[in-house]
C-alpha positions as CSV (number, residue, x, y, z in Angstrom):
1,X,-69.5,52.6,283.5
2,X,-68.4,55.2,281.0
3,X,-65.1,55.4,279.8
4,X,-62.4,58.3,279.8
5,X,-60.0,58.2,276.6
6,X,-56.9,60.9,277.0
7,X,-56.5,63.2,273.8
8,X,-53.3,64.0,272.9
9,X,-52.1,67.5,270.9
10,X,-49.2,68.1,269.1
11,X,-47.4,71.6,270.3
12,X,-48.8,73.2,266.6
13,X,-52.3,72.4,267.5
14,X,-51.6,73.8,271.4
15,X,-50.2,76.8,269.9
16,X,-52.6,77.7,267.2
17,X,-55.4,77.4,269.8
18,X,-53.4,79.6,272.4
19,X,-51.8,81.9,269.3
20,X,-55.2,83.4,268.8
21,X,-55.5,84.9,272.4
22,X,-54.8,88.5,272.6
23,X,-52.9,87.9,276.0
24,X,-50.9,85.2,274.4
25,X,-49.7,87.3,271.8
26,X,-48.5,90.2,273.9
27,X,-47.0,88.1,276.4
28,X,-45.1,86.1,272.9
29,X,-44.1,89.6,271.7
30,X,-42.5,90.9,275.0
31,X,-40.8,87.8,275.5
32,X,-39.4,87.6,272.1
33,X,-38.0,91.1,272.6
34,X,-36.8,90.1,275.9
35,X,-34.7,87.3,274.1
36,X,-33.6,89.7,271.3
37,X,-32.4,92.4,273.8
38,X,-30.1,89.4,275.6
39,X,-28.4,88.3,272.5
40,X,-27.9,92.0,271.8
41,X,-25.6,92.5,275.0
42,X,-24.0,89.4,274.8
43,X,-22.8,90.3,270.7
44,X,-22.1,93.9,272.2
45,X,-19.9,91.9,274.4
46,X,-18.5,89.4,272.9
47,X,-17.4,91.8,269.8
48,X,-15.5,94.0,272.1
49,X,-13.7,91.1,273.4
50,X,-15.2,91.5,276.8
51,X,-15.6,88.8,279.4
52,X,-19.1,88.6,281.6
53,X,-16.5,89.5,284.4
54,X,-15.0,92.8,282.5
55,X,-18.6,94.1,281.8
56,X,-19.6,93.7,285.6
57,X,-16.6,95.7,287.0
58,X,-17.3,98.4,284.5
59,X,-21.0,98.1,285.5
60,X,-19.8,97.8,289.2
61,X,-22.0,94.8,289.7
62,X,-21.3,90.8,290.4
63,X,-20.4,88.7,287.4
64,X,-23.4,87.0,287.9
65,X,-25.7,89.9,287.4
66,X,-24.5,89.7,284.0
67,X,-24.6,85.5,283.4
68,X,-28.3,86.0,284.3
69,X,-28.6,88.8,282.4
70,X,-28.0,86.7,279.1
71,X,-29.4,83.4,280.4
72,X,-32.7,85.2,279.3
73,X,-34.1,83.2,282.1
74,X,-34.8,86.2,284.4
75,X,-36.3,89.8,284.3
76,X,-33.7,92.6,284.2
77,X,-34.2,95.9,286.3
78,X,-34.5,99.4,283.6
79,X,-31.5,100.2,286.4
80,X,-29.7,97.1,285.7
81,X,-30.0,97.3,281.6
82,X,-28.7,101.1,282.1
83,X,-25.7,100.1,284.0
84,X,-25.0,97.4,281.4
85,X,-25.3,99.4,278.6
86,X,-23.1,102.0,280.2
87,X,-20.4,99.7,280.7
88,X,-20.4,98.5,276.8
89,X,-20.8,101.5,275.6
90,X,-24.1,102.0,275.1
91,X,-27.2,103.9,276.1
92,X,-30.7,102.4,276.9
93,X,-33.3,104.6,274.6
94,X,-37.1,104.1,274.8
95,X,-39.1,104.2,271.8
């Protein structure tokens, strides 16, 4: 009977094997924007002394539009982002 041994892998090896993909890397690169466009709100936010309440009545939108907003855990509508921006202040510009 032949034997099965489990190999284990540290997260570096895992991620220098999956690092080299090209899908991996664009799917890293727009989710580390994704994460740096979040923080960016929630600064914007917090600088002005705004509560996550205050930017969704400017943005005329539930309070927890914007919680989930800066989670980062979930997608954000271009319509959303617009509104957001709008209410601190801001614009949305595509480069």
């Amino acid at each position: 009977m032949k034997k099965y041994y489990n190999k284990w892998y540290t997260i570096d090896q895992v991620f220098k094997k999956s690092s080299k993909s090209g899908d991996f890397q664009r799917a890293y690169s727009e989710e580390t924007e994704r994460i740096k466009l979040v923080r960016a709100i929630r600064t914007i936010r917090i600088s002005k002394k705004l509560t996550q309440a205050a930017v969704a009545k400017r943005a005329d939108m539930p309070q927890s539009v914007i919680a989930r907003l800066e989670s980062g855990d979930h997608g954000v509508s271009l319509d959303t982002l617009n509104k957001v921006a709008y209410a601190l202040g801001k614009r949305v510009e595509l480069v």
